[in-house]
C-alpha positions as CSV (number, residue, x, y, z in Angstrom):
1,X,9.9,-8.7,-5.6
2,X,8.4,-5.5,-6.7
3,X,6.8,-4.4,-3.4
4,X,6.6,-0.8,-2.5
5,X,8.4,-0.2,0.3
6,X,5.2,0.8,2.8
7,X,3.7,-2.9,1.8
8,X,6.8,-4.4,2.6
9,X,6.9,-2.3,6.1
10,X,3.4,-3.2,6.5
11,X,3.2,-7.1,5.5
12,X,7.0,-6.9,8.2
13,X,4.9,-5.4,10.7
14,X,1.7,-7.9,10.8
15,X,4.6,-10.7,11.0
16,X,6.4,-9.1,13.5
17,X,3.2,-8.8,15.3
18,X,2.1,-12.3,15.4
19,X,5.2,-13.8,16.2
20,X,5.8,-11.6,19.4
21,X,2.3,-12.7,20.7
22,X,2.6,-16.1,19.9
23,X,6.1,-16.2,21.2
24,X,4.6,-14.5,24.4
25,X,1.8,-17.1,24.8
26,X,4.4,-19.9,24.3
27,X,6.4,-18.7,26.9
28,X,3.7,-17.6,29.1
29,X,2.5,-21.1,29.0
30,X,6.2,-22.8,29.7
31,X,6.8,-20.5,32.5
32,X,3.3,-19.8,34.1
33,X,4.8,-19.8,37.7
34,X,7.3,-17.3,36.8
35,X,4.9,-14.8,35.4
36,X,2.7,-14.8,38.1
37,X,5.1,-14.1,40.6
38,X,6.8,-11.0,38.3
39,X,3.4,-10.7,36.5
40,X,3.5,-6.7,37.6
41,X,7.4,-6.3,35.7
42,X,5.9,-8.3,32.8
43,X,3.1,-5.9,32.3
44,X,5.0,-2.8,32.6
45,X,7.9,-4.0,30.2
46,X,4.8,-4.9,27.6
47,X,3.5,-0.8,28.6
48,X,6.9,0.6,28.2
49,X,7.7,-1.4,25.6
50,X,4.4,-0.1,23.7
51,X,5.1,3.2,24.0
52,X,9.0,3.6,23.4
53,X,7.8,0.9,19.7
54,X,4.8,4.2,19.4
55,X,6.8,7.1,19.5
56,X,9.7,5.9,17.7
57,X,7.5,4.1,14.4
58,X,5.9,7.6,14.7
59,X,9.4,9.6,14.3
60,X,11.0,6.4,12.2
61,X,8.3,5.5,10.0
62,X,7.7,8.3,7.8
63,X,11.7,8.7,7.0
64,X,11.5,4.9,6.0
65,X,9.4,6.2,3.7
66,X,10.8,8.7,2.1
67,X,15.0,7.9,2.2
68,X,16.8,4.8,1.8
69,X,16.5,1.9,4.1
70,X,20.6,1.9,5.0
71,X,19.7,4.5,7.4
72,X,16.9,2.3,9.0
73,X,19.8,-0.3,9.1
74,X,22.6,2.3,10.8
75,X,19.9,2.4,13.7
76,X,19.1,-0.5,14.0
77,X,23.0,-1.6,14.1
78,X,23.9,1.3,16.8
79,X,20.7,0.4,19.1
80,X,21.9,-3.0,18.9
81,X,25.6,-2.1,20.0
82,X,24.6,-0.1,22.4
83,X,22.4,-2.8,24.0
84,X,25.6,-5.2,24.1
85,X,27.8,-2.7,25.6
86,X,25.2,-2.2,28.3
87,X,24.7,-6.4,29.0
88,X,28.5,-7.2,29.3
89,X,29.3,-4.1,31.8
């Protein structure tokens, strides 16, 4: 569509963001008993969460910028394998 590829990132990144919170609110609302009893796990998953998302746009987002995106997409593939190797074992 003739974006750059830092507005794209960007315009990605405000959706993304959003759609997480209202996803959390909805959630928060439909569950309300469970988060108050594992209201402390919630929090620190949302912390730790934070911080792994901080460090890694830090060390990932300037290579989006400057190679191509099928590296972006290698990552994202092998996080993703790794995360369903870890689930069914």
């Amino acid at each position: 569509m003739g974006f750059t590829r830092k507005v794209a990132f960007e315009f990605s990144l405000i959706l993304f963001i959003v759609i997480a919170c209202g996803t959390f609110i909805i959630d928060t609302y439909k569950n309300f008993s469970f988060f108050i009893i594992n209201a402390y796990l919630i929090v620190l998953s949302i912390f730790t969460s934070f911080l792994v998302s901080f460090f890694l746009g830090k060390f990932l987002i300037p290579i989006l910028y400057r190679t191509s995106l099928i590296f972006f997409a290698i990552y994202r593939l092998l996080i993703a394998y790794i995360i369903f190797i870890l689930i069914n074992y």
